[in-house]
N, C-alpha and C positions, 0 to 999 in steps of 0.2 A: 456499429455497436462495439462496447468496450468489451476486449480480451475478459471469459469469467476471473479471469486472476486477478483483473485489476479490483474488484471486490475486496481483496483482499486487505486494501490497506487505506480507504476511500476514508474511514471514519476518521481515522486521526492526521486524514492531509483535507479534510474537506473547510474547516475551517480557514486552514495557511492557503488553499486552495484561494479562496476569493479572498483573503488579506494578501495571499502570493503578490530577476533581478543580475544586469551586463552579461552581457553572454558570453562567455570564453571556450573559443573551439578547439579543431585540434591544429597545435604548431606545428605547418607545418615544415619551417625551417628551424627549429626548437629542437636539440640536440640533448640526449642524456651523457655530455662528454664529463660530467663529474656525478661523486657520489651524491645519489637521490637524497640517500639518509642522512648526509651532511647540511643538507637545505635550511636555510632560516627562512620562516615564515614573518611577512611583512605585515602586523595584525591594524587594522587600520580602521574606526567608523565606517559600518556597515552602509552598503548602499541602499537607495529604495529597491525592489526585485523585478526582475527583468522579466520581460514578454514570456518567457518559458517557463519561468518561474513561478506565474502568472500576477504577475505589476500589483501595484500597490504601492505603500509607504514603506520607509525604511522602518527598523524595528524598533518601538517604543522601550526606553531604559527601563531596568525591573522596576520593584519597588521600592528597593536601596536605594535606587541612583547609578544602579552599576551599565554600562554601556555594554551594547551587544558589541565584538568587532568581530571583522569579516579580514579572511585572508585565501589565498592562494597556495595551493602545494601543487608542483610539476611530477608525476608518473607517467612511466612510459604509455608510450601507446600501447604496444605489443609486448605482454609479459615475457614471451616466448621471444624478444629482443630488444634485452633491457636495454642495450647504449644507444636505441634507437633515436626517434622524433618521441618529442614527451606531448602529454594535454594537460591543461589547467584545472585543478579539479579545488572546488569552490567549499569553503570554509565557514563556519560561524562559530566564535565560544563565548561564555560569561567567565569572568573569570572568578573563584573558588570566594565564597565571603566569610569565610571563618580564619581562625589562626594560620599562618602559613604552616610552621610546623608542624601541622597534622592534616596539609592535603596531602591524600592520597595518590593525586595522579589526575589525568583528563579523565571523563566519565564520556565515549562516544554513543552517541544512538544511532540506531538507523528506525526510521518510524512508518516503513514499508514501501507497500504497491505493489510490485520494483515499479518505481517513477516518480515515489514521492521527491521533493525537495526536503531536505533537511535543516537548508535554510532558509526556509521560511516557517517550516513546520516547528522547527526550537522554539522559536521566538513567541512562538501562538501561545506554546504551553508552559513557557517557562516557569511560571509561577508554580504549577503542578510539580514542579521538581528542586524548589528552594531548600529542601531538607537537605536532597541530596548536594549539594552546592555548597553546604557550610564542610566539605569534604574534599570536591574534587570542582576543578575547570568544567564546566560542562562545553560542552564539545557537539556539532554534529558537521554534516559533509549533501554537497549534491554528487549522489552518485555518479559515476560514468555513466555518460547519454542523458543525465537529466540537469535539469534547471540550465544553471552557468558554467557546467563540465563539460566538454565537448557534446552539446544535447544533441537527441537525434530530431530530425525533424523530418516531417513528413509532409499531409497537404496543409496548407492555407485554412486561415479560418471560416473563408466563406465554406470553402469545400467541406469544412468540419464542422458545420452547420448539416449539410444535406447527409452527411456520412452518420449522425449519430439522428435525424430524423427518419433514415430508412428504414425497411421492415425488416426487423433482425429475425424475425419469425416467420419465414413464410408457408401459407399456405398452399400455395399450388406451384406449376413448373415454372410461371412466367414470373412470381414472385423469388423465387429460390434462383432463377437466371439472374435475375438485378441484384442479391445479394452476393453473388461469387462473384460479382463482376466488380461491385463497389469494391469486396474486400481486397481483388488483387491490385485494381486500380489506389488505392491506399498503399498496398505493397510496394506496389512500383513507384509510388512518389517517395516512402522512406530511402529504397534503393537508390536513386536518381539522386535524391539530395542531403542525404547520410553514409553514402556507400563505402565510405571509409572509418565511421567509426563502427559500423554494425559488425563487424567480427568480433569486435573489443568490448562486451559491453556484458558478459556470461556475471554469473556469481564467482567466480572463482576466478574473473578479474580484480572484480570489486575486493573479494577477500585480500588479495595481495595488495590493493590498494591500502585497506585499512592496516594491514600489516608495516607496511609503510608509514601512514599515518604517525601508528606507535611510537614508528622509529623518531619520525621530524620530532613528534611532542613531547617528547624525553622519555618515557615510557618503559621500564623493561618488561611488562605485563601490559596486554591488553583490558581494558577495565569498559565493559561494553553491556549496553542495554539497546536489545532488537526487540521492536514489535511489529508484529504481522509477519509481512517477507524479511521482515531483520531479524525474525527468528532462523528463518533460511541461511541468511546468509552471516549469520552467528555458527550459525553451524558447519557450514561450509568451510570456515576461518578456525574452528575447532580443529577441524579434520586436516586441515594445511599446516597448521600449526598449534600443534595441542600444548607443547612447551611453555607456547607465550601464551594463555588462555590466563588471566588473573580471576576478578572477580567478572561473572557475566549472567545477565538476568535476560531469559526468552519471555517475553509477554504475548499472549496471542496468537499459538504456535500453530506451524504450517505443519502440516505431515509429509516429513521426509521420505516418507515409503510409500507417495503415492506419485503415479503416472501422470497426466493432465484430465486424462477422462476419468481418473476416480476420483481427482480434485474437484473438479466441476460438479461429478454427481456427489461428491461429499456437500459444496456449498449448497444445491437444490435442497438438500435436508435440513439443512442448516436455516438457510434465507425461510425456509417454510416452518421450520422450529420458531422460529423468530417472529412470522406473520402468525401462527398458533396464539404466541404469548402477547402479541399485543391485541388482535381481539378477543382474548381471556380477561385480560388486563381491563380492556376498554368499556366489555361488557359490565363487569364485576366492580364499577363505581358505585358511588351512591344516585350520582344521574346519571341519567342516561342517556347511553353512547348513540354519537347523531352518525354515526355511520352504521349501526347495524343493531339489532334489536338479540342477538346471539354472537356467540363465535363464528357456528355458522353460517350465520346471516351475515357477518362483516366479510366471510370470505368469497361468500356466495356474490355479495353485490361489488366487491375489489371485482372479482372474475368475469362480473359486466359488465364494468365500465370497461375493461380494456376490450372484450369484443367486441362493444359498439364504438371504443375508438378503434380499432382495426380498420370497420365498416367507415367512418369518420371522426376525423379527428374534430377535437375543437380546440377554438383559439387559447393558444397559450401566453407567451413574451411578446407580442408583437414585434416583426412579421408572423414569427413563426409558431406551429401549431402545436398543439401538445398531440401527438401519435401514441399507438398502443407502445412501441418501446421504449419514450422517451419518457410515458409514465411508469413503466415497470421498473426504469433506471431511478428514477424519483422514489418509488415508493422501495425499492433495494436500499437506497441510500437512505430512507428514514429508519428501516430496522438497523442500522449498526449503532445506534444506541438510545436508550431508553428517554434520555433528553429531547429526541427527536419525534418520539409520537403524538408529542400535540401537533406539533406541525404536520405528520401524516394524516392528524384525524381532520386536521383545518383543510388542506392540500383537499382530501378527498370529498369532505363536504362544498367545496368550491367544484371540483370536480363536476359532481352531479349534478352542479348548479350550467355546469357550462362555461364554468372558468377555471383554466389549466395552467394558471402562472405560476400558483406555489409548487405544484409537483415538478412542474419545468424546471424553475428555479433549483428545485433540490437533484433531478438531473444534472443540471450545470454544473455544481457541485460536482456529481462523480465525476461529469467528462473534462473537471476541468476550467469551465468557459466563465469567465469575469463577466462585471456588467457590463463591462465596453464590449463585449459579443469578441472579448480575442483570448484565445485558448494557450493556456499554459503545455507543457511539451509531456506531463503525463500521460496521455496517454500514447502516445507515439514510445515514450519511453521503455511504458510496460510492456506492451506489444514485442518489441525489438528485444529485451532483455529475457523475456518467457520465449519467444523463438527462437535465441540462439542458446538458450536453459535447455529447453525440450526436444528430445529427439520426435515423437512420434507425430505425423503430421495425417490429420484426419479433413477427408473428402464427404462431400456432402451423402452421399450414398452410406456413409459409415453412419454420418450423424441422424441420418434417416431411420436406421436399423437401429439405434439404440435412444430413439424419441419415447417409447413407452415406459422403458427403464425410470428416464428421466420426470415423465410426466406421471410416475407411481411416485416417484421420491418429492414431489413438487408439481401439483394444479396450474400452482399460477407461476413459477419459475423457471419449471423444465426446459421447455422448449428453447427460451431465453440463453440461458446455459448450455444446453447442449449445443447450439447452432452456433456460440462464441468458441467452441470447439475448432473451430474451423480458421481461425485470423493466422494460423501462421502456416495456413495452406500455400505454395509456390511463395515461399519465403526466402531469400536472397542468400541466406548463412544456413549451413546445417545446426540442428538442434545436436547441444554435447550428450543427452543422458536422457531416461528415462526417469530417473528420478534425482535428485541431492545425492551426496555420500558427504555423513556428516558424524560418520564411526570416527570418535577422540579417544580412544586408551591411553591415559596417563594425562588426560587434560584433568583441572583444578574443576571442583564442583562448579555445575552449571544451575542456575534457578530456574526452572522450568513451570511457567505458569498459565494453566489450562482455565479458560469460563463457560461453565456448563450451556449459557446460553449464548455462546458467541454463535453469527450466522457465517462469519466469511472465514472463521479459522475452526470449523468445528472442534469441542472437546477433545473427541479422542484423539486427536491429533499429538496434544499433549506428550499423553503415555506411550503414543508413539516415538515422538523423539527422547522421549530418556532413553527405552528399549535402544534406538539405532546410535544414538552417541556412549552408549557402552558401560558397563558393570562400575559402577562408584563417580560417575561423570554424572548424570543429569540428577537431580532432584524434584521430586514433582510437588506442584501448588495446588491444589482445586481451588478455585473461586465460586461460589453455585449464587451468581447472579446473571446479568443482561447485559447486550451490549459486547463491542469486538474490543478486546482486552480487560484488563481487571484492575492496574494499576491508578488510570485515572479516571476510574469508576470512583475514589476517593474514599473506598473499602479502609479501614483504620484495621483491618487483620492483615490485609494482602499490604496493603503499605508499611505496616511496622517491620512485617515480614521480610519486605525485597530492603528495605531502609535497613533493617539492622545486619543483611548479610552485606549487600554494598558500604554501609559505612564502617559495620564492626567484624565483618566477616564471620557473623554469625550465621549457620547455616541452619535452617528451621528443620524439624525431623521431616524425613519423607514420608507423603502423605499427608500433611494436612489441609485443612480444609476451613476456610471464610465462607460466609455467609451473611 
């Protein structure tokens, strides 16, 4: 079952996901015996996207004509010894379409998980960001551990077949023994055959990386748009460096002042806020909804179909079956955006018919898995970067004691959630923190952009991060729509909004409010 955190950032990688390129590990006769910051980047037509990345075509030119190109930048492996052995860490930019004289600078994103790729995820959405681009280089990077950066890798994709069909819920001792056993066995395959980059792979690697970045791109300001975990690790990069912070927009924010377990039960409210608004949504047409005759009819009959697949599955993707988890991951991944609930409503009425390929299908999606059945290094990535994030490591006997918690805050989520508590149980690296520290005193205004209906980044999270990045540093956005972020919801408030502080450095008053 996928770490809860990976929820986090599924919507805006799920697309690059199945459009997801060469894999570059770590060197390791690759020497930092000159300045990193001195590096020229070799920018060159992109490749098509590697196995980790999860394969596909190279990336289609915008609508100018302009060419994606792909480059490499070398960072040490070990922050903590920079003249070390370096790794390859994997590049994509468009280059700026407007006047030279009034680009601004690279524009980087990070567009979450931790495991998205970013390059493959740019290129998805490029379009959604052509304003910004009459201004700046747009820019994105495969983090360390993911895509073409030294990825982490863990089992094979048959094994990644049986590992995300298992019962991530169980209900008795014989079922809860097979799942602590898959997890460490997963464990020990990252260990075995990552075991050298999984120390290196924290947020506050990554931030020195992008700090880096800056330096290669010419940069004396960082100029940075995070969504989801890029709001994490936006912040993280504040707080190392508040100096270099230029212009920077958080879309989708993670809440820095929560632990794992009040992350998780934050999403259970969320993921179930989300199921609330789509059989409201569904009910409240002019036809009527073929999945459920009420709200609580639609949630009544989601909560059994997964029972009776518990009891049995039925056939999904041929071989393989559609299981109670593997439809609860499908129908997670249809709530992160409103685009997605006809496919939920289709998915479930095939469902109840006895066909489980659309919700599989949208499974695959979160986990990752292409139609050639071979799995991009997301999740392996996420996993590895939240367990060496996270200090606190939770045993099934914990996650047992706090099931009713879970199952008040979420029916059909809880348990799901809570039992993913547990992936970085006997995990190879100790967890750094209990939470971020992402306090910037003296960094430049941050756009902080909260969507009342997001499921994987709840709201408050938002007004959390302004609070912990500090007195005249965050500024808050409300969005009061649907779906995990707000910017390419293609909201004409929220967009003029981040458009006119990004391109003109206007900063919108705090507190306002899109709808």
């Amino acid at each position: 079952m996928p770490n809860p955190s990976r929820l986090r950032a599924a919507a805006l990688t799920v697309s690059a996901v199945l459009l997801s390129s060469v894999l570059a590990g770590c060197g390791d006769d690759a020497k930092a015996d000159e300045d990193l910051t001195a590096q020229e980047l070799s920018w060159k037509d992109c490749p098509a996207p590697s196995a980790a990345e999860g394969g596909g075509s190279a990336p289609s030119p915008l609508p100018d004509g302009a060419r994606w190109q792909c480059a490499t930048m070398k960072a040490p492996l070990d922050w903590d010894d920079p003249k070390g052995d370096t790794i390859d860490l994997a590049l994509i930019r468009a280059k700026t379409s407007g006047d030279k004289s009034r680009r601004i600078g690279s524009l980087i994103f990070n567009f979450g998980g931790p495991g998205g790729s970013g390059v493959t995820t740019l290129p998805a959405f490029g379009e959604d960001y052509e304003t910004l681009r009459t201004r700046y280089d747009l820019v994105s990077f495969d983090p360390r551990g993911v895509g073409r950066s030294a990825p982490v890798e863990c089992e094979d994709d048959q094994q990644l077949d049986a590992y995300f069909q298992q019962d991530a819920t169980p209900d008795d001792a014989a079922e809860r023994t097979a799942l602590l056993k898959n997890t460490r066995q997963f464990n020990e395959a990252c260990e075995k055959n990552s075991e050298r980059i999984l120390p290196h792979v924290r947020t506050t690697d990554a931030a020195r990386d992008l700090d880096l970045m800056r330096q290669v791109l010419g940069d004396d300001k960082l100029y940075y748009f995070g969504i989801s975990y890029g709001t994490e690790l936006g912040g993280v990069y504040a707080h190392l460096f508040p100096k270099r912070v230029g212009r920077a927009v958080f879309d989708a924010v993670v809440d820095p002042t929560q632990d794992p377990e009040q992350g998780s039960l934050g999403q259970a409210k969320g993921f179930q806020l989300a199921l609330d608004n789509y059989a409201e949504d569904c009910t409240s047409q002019e036809e009527l909804c073929p999945v459920g005759d009420s709200p609580q009819d639609v949630k009544d009959r989601i909560a059994q179909l997964l029972e009776d697949l518990d009891r049995k599955p039925i056939p999904g993707i041929l071989p393989r079956q559609l299981t109670q988890t593997a439809a609860t991951s499908g129908i997670a991944q249809a709530l992160y955006s409103k685009d997605f609930w006809p496919y939920l409503t289709e998915g479930l009425q095939d469902a109840y018919d006895g066909d489980g390929r659309i919700l599989m299908s949208l499974a695959d999606s979160m986990n990752g898995r292409n139609e050639n059945g071979e799995y991009s290094n997301i999740s392996a990535a996420n996993i590895a970067i939240n367990c060496a994030d996270d200090k606190p490591r939770y045993d099934a006997a914990y996650v047992e004691r706090k099931l009713p918690e879970f199952r008040a805050a979420s029916p059909l989520f809880g348990d799901f959630l809570a039992w993913g508590m547990i992936s970085c149980t006997a995990w190879a690296v100790p967890g750094a923190a209990d939470h971020p520290d992402v306090s910037a005193p003296g960094a430049a205004p941050i756009l902080v952009v909260g969507n009342t209906g997001d499921p994987a980044t709840p709201y408050e999270g938002a007004h959390r991060m302004v609070e912990a990045l500090g007195k005249g540093v965050g500024v808050e956005l409300t969005y009061k729509g649907q779906g995990h972020g707000a910017y390419d919801s293609k909201n004409k408030c929220v967009q003029s909004a981040v458009n006119g502080y990004l391109l003109d450095g206007k900063v919108p008053p705090a507190g306002t409010v899109c709808s």
